[in-house]
N, C-alpha and C positions, 0 to 999 in steps of 0.2 A: 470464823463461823461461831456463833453465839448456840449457844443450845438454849432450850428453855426451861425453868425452875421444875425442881424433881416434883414440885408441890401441883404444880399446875399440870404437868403432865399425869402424874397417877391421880389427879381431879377429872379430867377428863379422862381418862381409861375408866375410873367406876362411874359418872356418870353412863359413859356409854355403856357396861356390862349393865346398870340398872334398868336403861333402857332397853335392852334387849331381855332380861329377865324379865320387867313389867308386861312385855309385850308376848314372851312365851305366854303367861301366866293367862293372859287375857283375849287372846287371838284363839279362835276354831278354826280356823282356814290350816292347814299343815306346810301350805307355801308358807306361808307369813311366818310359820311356827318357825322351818327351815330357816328363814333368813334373818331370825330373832336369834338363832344360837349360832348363826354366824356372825352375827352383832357380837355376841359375847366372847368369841373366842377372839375376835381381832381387839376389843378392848385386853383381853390378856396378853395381846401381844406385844399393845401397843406401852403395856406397865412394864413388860420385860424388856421393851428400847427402851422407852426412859429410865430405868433401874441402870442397864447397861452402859448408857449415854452418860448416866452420871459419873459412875465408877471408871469411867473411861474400857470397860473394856467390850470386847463382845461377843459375851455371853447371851447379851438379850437378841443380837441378832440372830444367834444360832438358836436359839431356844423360839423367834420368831420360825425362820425358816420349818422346824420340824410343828408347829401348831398351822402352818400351811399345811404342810405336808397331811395333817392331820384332818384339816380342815374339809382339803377335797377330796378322800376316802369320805368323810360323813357326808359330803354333797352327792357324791356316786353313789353309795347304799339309802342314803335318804330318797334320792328322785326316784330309785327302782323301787323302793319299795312304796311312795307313792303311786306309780303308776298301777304299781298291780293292786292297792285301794282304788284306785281311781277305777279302774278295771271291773273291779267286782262290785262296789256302791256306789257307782256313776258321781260320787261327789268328793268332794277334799274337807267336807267336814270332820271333824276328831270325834266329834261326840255318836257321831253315825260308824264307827266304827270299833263301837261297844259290842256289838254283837258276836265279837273276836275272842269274847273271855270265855276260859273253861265253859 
């Protein structure tokens, strides 16, 4: 089994985190927002295999496994608490949901 260069793997993990940052940054929809920093956290996971892969040990697996772990607590508290935006201002825009501050 060949693994592939540390280089090319943590290249692709930050391209993918930037893509998911770009896309937090630029999306109003809160779905899209949601699944922008799910972008993000699987590129951090995907730098903690290949960190792990290199070193031969596994670390990065374990440390994936618990940013899962992590992952689908923020997908459960994210979607509930869409819902009840959704709920109260009939839309999933971010910016219509200004009227939340003090």
């Amino acid at each position: 089994m060949t693994a592939i260069p540390i280089e090319t793997g943590l290249l692709l993990a930050g391209v993918l985190f930037m893509l998911g940052l770009i896309s937090v940054m630029i999306r109003r929809n809160v779905i899209f927002m949601l699944i922008s920093v799910e972008i993000m956290l699987n590129a951090a996971g995907l730098a903690f295999i290949v960190a792990g892969s290199h070193w031969a040990q596994p670390d990065g697996q374990i440390m994936f496994i618990f940013i899962l772990t992590m992952a689908a607590a923020e997908v459960s508290v994210g979607l509930a608490l869409i819902l009840q935006i959704y709920h109260q201002l009939k839309t999933l825009n971010s910016d219509a949901a200004n009227f939340m501050k003090g």
